[in-house]
MARROMAR-666766 format. One record per residue (C-alpha): residue in three letters; x, y, z. Coordinates in steps of 0.5 Angstrom, whole numbers. Layout:
N
kolba:X:Y:Z
Ala:X:Y:Z
...
***
This chain:
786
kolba:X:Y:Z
Unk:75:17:-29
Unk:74:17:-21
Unk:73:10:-19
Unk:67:9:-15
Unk:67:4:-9
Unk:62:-1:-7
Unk:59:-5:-2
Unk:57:-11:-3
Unk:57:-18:0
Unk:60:-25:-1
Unk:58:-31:4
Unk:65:-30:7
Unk:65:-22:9
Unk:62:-15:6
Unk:67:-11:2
Unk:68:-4:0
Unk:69:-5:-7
Unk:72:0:-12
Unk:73:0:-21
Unk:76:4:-25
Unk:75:6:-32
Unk:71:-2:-32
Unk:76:-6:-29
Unk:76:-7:-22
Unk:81:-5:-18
Unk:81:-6:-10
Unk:77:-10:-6
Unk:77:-8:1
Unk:73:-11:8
Unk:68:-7:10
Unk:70:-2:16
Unk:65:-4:21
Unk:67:-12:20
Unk:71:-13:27
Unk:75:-19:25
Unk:74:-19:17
Unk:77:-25:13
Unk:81:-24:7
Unk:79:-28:2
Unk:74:-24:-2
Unk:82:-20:-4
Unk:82:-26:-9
Unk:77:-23:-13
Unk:82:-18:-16
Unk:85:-21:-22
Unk:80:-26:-22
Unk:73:-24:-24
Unk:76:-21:-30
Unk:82:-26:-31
Unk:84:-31:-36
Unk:80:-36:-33
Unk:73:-33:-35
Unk:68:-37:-40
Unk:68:-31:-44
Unk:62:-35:-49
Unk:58:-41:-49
Unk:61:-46:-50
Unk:60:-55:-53
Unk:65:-60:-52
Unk:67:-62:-59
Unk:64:-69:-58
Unk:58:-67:-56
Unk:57:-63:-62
Unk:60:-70:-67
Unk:54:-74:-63
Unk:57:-76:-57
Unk:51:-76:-52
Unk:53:-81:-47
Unk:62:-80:-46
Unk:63:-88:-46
Unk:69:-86:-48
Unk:71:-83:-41
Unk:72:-76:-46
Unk:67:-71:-41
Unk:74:-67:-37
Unk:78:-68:-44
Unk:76:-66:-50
Unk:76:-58:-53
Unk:70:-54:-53
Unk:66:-50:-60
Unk:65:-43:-58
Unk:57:-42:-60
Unk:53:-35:-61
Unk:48:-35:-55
Unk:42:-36:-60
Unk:45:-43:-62
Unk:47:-45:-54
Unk:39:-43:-53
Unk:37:-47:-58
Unk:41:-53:-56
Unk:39:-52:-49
Unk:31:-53:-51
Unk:32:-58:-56
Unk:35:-62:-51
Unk:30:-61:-45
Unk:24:-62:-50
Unk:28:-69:-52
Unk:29:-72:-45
Unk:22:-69:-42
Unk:18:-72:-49
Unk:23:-78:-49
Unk:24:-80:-42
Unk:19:-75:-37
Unk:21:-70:-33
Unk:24:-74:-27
Unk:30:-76:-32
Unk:32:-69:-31
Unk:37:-68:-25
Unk:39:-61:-22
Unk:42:-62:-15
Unk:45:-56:-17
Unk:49:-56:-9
Unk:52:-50:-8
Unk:53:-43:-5
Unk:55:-39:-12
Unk:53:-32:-10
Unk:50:-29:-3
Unk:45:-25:-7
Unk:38:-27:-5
Unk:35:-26:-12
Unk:42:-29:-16
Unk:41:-34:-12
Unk:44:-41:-17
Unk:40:-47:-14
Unk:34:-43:-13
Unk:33:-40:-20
Unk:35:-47:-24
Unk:30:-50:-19
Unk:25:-44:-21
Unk:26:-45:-28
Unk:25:-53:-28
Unk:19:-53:-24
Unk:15:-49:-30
Unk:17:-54:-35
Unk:15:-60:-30
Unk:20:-61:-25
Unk:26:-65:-24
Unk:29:-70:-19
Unk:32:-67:-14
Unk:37:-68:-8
Unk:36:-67:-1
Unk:40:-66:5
Unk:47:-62:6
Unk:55:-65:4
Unk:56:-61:11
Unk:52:-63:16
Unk:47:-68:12
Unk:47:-74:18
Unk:45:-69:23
Unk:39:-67:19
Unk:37:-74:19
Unk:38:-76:26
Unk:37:-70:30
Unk:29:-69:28
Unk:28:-76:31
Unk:32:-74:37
Unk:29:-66:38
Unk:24:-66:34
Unk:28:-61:29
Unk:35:-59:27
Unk:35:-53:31
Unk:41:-52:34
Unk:44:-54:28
Unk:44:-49:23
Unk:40:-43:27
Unk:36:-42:34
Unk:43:-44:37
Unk:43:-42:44
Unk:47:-34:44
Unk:53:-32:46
Unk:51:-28:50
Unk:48:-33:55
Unk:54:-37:54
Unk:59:-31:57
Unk:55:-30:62
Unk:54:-37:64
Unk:58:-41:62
Unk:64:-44:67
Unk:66:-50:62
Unk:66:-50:55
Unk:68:-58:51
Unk:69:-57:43
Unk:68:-64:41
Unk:71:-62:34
Unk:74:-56:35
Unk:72:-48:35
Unk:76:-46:29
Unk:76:-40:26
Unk:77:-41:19
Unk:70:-44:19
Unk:68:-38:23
Unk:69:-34:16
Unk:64:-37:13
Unk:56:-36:13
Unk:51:-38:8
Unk:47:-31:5
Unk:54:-26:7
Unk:57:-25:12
Unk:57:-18:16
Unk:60:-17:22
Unk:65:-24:24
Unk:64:-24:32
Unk:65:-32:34
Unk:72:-30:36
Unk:71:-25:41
Unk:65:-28:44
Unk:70:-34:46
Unk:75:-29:48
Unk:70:-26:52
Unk:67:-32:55
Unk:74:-35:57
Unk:75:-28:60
Unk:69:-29:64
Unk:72:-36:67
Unk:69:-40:62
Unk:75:-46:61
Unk:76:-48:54
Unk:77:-55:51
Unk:79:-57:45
Unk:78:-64:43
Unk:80:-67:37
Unk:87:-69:34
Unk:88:-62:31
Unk:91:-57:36
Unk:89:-52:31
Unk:82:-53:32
Unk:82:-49:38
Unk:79:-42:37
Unk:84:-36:34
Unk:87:-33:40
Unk:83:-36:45
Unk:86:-39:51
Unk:84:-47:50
Unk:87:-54:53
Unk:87:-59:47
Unk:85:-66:49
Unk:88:-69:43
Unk:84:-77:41
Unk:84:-81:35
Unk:80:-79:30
Unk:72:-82:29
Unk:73:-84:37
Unk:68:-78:40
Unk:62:-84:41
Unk:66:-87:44
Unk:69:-81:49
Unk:62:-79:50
Unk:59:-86:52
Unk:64:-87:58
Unk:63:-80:59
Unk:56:-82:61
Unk:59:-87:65
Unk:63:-84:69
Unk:57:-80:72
Unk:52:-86:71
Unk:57:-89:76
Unk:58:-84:80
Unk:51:-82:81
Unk:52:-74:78
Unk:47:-76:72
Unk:40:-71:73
Unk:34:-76:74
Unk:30:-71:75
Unk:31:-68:69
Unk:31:-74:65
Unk:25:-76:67
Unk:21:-71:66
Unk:25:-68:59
Unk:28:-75:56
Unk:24:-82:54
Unk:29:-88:54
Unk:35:-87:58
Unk:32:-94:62
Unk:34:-98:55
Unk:40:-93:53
Unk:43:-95:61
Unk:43:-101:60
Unk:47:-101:53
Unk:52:-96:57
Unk:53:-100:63
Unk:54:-106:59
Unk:47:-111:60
Unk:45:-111:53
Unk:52:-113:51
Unk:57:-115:56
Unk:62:-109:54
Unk:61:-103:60
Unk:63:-97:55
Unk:68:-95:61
Unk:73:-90:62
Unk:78:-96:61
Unk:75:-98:54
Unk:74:-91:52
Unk:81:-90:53
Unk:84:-96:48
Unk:80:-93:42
Unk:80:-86:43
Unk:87:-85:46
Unk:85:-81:52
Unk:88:-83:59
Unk:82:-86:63
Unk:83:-81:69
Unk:83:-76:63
Unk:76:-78:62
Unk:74:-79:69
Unk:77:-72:71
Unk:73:-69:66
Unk:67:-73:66
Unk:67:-70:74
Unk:68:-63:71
Unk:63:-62:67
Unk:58:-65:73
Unk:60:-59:77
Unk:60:-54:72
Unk:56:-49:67
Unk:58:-54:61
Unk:56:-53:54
Unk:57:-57:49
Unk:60:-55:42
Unk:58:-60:37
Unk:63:-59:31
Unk:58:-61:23
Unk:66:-65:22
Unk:64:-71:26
Unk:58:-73:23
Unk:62:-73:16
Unk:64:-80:17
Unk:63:-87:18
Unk:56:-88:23
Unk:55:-81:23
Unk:49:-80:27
Unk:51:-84:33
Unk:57:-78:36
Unk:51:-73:35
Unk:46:-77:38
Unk:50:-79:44
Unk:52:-72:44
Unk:45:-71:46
Unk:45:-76:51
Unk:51:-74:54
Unk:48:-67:55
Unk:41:-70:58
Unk:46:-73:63
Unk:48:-67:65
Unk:41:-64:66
Unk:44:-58:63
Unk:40:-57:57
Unk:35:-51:56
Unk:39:-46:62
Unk:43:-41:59
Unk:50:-43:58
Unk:48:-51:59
Unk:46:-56:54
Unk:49:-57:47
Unk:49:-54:40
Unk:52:-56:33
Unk:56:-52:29
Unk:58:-47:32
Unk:65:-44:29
Unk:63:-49:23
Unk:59:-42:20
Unk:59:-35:23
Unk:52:-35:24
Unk:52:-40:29
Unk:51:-37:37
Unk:48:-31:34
Unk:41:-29:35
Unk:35:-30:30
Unk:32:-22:27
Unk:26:-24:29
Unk:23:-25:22
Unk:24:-29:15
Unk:27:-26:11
Unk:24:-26:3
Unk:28:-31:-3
Unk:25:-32:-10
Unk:19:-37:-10
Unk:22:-43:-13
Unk:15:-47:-14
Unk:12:-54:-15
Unk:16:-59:-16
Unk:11:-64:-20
Unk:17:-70:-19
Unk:17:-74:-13
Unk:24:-78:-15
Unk:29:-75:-10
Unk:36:-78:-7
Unk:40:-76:-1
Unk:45:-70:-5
Unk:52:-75:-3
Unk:48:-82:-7
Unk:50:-77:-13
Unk:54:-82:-16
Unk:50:-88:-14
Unk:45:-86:-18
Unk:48:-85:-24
Unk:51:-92:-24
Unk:45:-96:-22
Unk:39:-93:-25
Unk:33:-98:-22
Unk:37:-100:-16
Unk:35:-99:-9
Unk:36:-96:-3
Unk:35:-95:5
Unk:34:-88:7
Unk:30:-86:13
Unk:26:-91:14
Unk:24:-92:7
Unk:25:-97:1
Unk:28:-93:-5
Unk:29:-93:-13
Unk:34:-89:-16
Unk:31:-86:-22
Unk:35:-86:-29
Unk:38:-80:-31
Unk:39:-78:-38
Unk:40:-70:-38
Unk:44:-67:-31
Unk:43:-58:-30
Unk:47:-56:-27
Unk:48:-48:-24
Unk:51:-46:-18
Unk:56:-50:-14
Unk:62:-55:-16
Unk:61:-63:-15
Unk:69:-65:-17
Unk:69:-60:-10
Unk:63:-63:-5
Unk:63:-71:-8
Unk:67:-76:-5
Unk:71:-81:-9
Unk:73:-77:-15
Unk:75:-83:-19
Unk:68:-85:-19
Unk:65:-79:-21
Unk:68:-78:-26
Unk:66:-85:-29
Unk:59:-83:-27
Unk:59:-77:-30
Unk:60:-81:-37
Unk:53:-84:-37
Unk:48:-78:-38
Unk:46:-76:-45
Unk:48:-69:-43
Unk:50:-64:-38
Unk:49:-57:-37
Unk:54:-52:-33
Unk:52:-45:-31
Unk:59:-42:-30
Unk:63:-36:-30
Unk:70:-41:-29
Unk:73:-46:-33
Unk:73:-51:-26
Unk:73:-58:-27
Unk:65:-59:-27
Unk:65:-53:-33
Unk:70:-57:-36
Unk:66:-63:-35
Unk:60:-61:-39
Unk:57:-61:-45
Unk:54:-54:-45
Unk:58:-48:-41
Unk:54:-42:-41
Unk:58:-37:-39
Unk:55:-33:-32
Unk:56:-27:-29
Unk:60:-26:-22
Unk:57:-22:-16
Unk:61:-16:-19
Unk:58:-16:-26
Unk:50:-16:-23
Unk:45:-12:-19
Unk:43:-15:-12
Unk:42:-16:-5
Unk:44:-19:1
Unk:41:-21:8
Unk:42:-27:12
Unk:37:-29:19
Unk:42:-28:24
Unk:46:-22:20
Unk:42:-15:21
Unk:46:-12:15
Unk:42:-11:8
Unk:47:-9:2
Unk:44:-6:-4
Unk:50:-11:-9
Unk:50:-6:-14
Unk:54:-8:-21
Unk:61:-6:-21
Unk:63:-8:-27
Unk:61:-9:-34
Unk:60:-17:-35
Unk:65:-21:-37
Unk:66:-23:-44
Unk:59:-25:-46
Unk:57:-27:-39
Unk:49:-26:-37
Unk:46:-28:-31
Unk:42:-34:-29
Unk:35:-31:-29
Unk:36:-28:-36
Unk:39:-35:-39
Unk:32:-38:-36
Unk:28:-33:-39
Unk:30:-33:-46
Unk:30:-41:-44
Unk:23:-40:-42
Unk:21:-35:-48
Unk:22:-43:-52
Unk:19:-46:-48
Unk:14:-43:-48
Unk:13:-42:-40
Unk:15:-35:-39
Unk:8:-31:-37
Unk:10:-37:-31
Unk:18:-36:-30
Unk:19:-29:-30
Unk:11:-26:-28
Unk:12:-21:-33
Unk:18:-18:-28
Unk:25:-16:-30
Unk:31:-18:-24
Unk:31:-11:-22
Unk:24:-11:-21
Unk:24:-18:-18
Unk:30:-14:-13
Unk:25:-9:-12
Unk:20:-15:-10
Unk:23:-19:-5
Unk:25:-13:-1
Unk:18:-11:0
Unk:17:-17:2
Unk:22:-17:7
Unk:21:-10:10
Unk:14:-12:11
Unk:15:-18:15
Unk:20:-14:18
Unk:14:-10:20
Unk:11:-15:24
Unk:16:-17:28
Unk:17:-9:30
Unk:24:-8:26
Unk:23:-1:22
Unk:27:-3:14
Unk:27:5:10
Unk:23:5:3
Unk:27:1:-2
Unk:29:8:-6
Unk:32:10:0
Unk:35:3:1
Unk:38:2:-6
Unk:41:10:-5
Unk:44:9:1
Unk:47:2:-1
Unk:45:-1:6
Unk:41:-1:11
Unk:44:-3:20
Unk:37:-5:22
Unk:36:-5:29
Unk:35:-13:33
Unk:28:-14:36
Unk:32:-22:39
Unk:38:-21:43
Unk:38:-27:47
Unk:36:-35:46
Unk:37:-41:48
Unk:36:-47:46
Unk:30:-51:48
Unk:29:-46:54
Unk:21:-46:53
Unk:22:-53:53
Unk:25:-54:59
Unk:20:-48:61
Unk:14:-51:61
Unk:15:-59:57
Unk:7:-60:56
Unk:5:-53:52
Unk:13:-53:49
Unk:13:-61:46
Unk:17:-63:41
Unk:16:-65:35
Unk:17:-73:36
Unk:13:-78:37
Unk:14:-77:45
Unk:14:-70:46
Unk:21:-71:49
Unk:28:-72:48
Unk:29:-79:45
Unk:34:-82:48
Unk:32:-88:45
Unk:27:-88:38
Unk:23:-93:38
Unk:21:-91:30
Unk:29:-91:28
Unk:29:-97:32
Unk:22:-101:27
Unk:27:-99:21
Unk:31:-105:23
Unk:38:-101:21
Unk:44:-105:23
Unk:47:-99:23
Unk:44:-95:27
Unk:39:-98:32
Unk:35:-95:37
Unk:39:-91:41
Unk:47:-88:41
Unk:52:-94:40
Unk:59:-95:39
Unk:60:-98:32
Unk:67:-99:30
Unk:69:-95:22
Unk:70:-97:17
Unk:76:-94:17
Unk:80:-91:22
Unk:86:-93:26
Unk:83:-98:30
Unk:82:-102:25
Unk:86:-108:20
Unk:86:-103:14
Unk:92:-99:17
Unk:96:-103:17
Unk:96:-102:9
Unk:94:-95:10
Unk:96:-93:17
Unk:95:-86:17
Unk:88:-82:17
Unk:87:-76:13
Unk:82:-71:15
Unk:80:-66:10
Unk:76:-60:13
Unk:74:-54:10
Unk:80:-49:8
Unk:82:-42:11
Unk:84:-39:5
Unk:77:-40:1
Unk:70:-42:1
Unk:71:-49:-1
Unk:73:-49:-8
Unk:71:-42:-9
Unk:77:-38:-11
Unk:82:-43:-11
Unk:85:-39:-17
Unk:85:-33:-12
Unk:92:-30:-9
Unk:89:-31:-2
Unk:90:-39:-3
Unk:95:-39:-8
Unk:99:-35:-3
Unk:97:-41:2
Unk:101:-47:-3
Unk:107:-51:-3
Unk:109:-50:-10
Unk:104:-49:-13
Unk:99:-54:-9
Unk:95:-56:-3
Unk:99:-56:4
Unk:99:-63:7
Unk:100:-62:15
Unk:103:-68:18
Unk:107:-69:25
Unk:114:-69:24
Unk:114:-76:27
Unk:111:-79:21
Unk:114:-75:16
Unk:121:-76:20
Unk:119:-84:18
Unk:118:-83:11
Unk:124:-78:9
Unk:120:-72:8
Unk:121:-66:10
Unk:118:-58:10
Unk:115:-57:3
Unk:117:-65:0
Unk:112:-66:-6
Unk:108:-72:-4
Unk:104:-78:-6
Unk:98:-78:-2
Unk:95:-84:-5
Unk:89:-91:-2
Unk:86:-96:-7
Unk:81:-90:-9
Unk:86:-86:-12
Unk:92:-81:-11
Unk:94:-74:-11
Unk:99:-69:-10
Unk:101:-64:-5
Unk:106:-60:-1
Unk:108:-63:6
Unk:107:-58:12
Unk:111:-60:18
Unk:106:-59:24
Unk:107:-62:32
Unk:99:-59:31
Unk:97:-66:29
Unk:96:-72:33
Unk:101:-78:30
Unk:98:-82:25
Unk:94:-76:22
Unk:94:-71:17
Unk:90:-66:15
Unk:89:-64:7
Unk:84:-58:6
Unk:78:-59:1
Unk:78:-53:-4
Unk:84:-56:-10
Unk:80:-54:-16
Unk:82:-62:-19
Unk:87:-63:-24
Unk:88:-71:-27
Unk:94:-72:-30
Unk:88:-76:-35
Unk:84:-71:-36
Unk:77:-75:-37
Unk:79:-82:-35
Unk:79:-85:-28
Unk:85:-87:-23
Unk:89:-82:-26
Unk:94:-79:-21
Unk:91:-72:-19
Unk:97:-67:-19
Unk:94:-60:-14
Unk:92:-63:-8
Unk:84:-65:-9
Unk:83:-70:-2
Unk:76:-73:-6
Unk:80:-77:-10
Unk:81:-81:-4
Unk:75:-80:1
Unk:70:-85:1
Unk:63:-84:-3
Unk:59:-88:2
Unk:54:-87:7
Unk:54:-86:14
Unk:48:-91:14
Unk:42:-93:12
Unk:38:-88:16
Unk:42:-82:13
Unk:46:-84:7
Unk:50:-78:8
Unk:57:-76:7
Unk:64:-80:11
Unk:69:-77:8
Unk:73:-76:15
Unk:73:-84:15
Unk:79:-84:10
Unk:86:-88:12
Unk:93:-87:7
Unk:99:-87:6
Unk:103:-82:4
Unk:111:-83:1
Unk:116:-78:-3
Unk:114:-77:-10
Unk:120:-80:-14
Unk:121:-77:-21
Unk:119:-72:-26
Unk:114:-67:-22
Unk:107:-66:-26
Unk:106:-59:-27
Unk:98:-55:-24
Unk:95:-55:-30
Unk:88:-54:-26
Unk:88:-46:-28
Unk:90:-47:-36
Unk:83:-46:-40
Unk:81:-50:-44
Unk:83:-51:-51
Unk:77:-48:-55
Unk:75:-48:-62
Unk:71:-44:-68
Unk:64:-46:-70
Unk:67:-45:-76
Unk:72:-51:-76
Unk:68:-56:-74
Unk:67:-59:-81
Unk:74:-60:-81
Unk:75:-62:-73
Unk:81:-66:-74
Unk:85:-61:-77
Unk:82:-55:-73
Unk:87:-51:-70
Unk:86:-50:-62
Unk:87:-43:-59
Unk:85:-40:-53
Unk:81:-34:-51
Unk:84:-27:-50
Unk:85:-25:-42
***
């Protein structure tokens, strides 16, 4: 049988996908990608791998009336596979009993998640979709990736453009730019990824462009491989959660020397007056000069100064990386970033100003198409009950307790029964140990997966879902101007179903339907939203081809209407016909709504605050080097993990641990040592990589190791692949945002001693037949076939 070749796209690249005879057998980047990733390559030997859920699955305890896995047995215990009728029912049964029992708001589907780039598949939507008819759920706001920011920016700019999308373009950057400062890097393993597919990966041609135009091109941060690939960049290494710090005595240096904008300030700005008092030491007795910045970030004084001039002399643009606000008062370096850039004057000219996240995504500096693009309607949510998505865990073990967040007093519902479709929470969440002791207190939880991950095997009911390849869909981004027609490659896997097939089944006993499916099946919903889509592209002059030519051709290259934009350039054109949305209209530099929140934390302007942890403080001297977790180069978080593109990346069979030399050197570790990672939240495993790329005293340990306790269920059991979030804090920045801080995390690191553990991170779990559940204990375990 001749194979067919596909495109189709994932959230890091499009891809020519070819199957033969039903199984998948190439998966090659799409020709017109100038810059691809290798990571869908890990689709093969996946998608139809061992590590599948072939059926629907219950863990045995469960089954024998353990609704609330006291006993530390979610992650442990073996799982029954049962027809779908019976997982359905099951599913039914227990949302009608917590919704009777408990009412909708004891119902949590956070659902965090990227799972599939389709626009009609999309996991979050649909389990939102499907809640939302039967009444709602408490739900989760904000991102595990740049959750501060949109907190604080809204109250600083009036929005979070510059964040996500509306970034100032390229284009304005190569042309105008004369110096470019990274605060956090430009790395180009980020620069794979964009949320609703990836088409064409640009973001390192247009640095190499704008530096070949003259653009000098600065790394500041303690790894010098943040710098761009193939870019030629100077590194500026400091200590990490220093950047405030750098960035106050920035502003310092052109306050003192006369180079800060007045003009600009004045008619664009409210509160520098308060915001210069604190920066020239009058409020609190400490001037934040290059001097003092110098004994925290670890960056000479004249480094500081030179710069501080250079960037008053120039073109400057200002790269926020999303890293920096993941950490203890992660609001303040993107606040001070932002006063720092209303210094310069620069904001709203091309090639000036400031932006956050370019490099973190590929779509960041690219520019908008002009026009929404269509996602499934999700409705209603009758429930009011909410919380920040990285309090998870603190809602589970403190149901009634309260909290700050955004200026509001808040109670944390009590959570009977978790939903669960898309995304990975033993991946995103901090502090696995205390997840794990969370996640035993709701009376049950459902997982849509098409893997046996760490959430699956912490479930009680798995069902088994379908992956891109075994499903019709479609793929558009707003800064991608590339639709694909994702038609199905191969034949579900096993029993696997799609997501809106589960909730319409789901809904057939629910009795909702009429109000979940509108009398649509998924292909005629597909037919839909690209409708939608092409006539919103109608209006903003962007000419779609009819669906059925779509759908045959496989892809549509729509021709841009926006080619060039920057950020906040209306505003600065005309402030009073482009205000803000903040209480002044203005930039505020200083926020007298953060400040009426009496937040120790985070007052009313920029401000240093020490970490909790990090070098400078008294806990290193227990744990004395600072692990930073970035997103990894070889998947999309944890997505693929069990792929050969990051396998291939692994230090006998684990997580590759970067050090300096020096510290390795100390500890009698040497290239491809197992280590022990270890801090008083947990410990870990991992593969040591010996780097001068590191600043001494930090290591570097990527998120995406698919957790694997050697005490699967139970917390504070050593985690053998690698997984950096049984180390990380699950705490928030601050009231104000009650975001991630993962990248506030002091360790130690020694040799590991003894027998090896091996990975078992990839082994399936052991399953049994329903048949053998009247006779648990002498049921034999088995594993399905690959």
């Amino acid at each position: 049988m001749e194979s067919e070749t596909l495109l189709t796209t994932m959230h890091w690249g499009t891809y020519e996908v070819s199957a033969r005879n039903g199984r998948l057998v190439s998966v090659e980047p799409w020709s017109g990608d100038p810059d691809p990733s290798p990571i869908g390559r890990s689709m093969l030997g996946t998608v139809q791998g061992d590590l599948g859920v072939s059926r629907p699955a219950v863990r045995r305890g469960w089954l024998e009336g353990d609704r609330s896995g006291v006993n530390g047995r979610r992650g442990g215990e073996p799982f029954v596979e049962v027809s779908w009728e019976t997982a359905l029912d099951m599913v039914a049964a227990e949302l009608n009993r917590v919704r009777a029992g408990h009412g909708n708001s004891a119902i949590y589907a956070g659902s965090y998640g990227w799972a599939s780039a389709g626009r009609f598949h999309h996991a979050q939507s649909q389990v939102h979709r499907f809640l939302n008819t039967i009444g709602g759920y408490t739900s989760s706001v904000l991102s595990y990736s740049y959750g501060a920011a949109e907190i604080i920016l809204p109250h600083v700019l009036g929005s979070t453009d510059g964040l996500t999308g509306n970034h100032s373009t390229w284009d304005g950057i190569e042309a105008h730019s004369e110096l470019i400062v990274a605060f956090g890097g430009l790395p180009w393993r980020n620069a794979q990824i964009q949320g609703g597919g990836a088409a064409r990966h640009e973001a390192m041609a247009a640095l190499q462009k704008a530096v070949g135009n003259g653009a000098r091109l600065i790394n500041i941060s303690p790894v010098r491989d943040d710098a761009p690939r193939e870019v030629k960049t100077e590194w500026l290494p400091l200590r990490p959660n220093s950047d405030t710090a750098l960035m106050l005595a920035l502003c310092y240096v052109l306050i003192s020397e006369g180079f800060h904008d007045e003009a600009f300030l004045a008619r664009y700005c409210t509160g520098f007056e308060a915001v210069r008092a604190y920066i020239m030491g009058e409020t609190d007795g400490q001037p934040k000069t290059p001097a003092w910045a110098a004994g925290l970030a670890g960056i000479a004084e004249d480094e500081i100064v030179a710069l501080a001039g250079a960037m008053a002399t120039k073109r400057t643009m200002l790269m926020v990386s999303w890293s920096l606000q993941r950490a203890d008062h992660g609001e303040q370096p993107y606040w001070a970033a932002i006063t720092l850039a209303a210094l310069l004057g620069q904001i709203g000219l091309p090639g000036g100003g400031l932006g956050f996240g370019y490099s973190s995504t590929n779509g960041a500096g690219r520019p908008e198409m002009g026009f929404r693009w269509s996602s499934l309607p999700q409705g209603r949510n009758p429930v009011k009950d909410f919380i920040p998505v990285a309090r998870m865990a603190d809602m589970l073990l403190n149901p009634g307790s309260s909290f700050d967040f955004n200026g509001a007093a808040m109670i944390y519902p009590d959570i009977r029964l978790v939903y669960w479709a898309g995304g990975n929470p033993f991946h995103h969440h901090q502090d696995l140990n205390r997840l794990v002791e969370a996640w035993q207190r709701p009376e049950t939880i459902i997982v849509h997966e098409p893997f046996w991950t760490a959430t699956a095997r912490h479930a009680d009911i798995v069902l088994p879902i379908t992956t891109p390849l075994e499903r019709n869909d479609l793929a558009f981004s707003n800064r991608e101007n590339l639709v694909v027609a994702m038609k199905q490659a191969i034949d579900p896997v096993g029993e696997a179903r799609d997501d809106f097939g589960i909730f319409a089944d789901l809904s057939a006993r629910l009795g909702t339907s009429g109000a979940f499916t509108e009398g649509r099946d998924a292909d005629e919903w597909i037919r839909l939203l690209y409708e939608q889509a092409r006539d919103n592209a109608d209006t903003a002059g962007v000419e779609m081809p009819s669906f059925d030519r779509f759908w045959q051709d496989g892809h549509a290259d729509l021709v841009r209407q926006v080619m060039s934009q920057t950020l906040l350039g209306a505003f600065r054109a005309d402030p009073e016909h482009h205000r803000l949305a903040t209480p002044s209209g203005r930039i505020e530099l200083f926020s007298a709504t953060i400040e009426s929140f009496g937040y120790d934390d985070c007052p009313g302007h920029a401000v240093w605050r020490e970490p909790r942890e990090w070098l400078g403080s008294d806990l290193a001297s227990r744990f004395p080097l600072h692990l930073l977790s970035p997103q990894p180069a070889d998947k999309l978080h944890s997505q693929y993990d069990h792929g050969s593109v990051s396998r291939a990346g692994k230090v006998s069979g684990r997580a590759p641990l970067w050090i300096n030399p020096q510290d390795a050197a100390a500890r009698g570790i040497a290239d491809g040592t197992i280590v022990r990672v270890f801090n008083d939240r947990g410990a870990c495993l991992a593969g040591a990589v010996l780097t001068d790329g590191l600043v001494p005293g930090v290591i570097q340990l990527p998120t995406g190791a698919w957790f694997d306790p050697t005490e699967p269920g139970y917390p504070n059991s050593l985690e053998k692949h690698g997984n950096p979030n049984v180390l990380t804090p699950d705490r928030g920045t601050s009231r104000l945002a009650q975001s991630p801080t993962c990248n506030s995390t002091l360790v130690e690191v020694s040799r590991f001693e003894g027998a090896i553990p091996p990975v078992t991170a990839f082994d399936p779990p052991a399953t049994l037949c329903l048949a053998d559940v009247p006779g648990m204990p002498g049921a034999q375990p088995h594993h399905k076939e690959a």
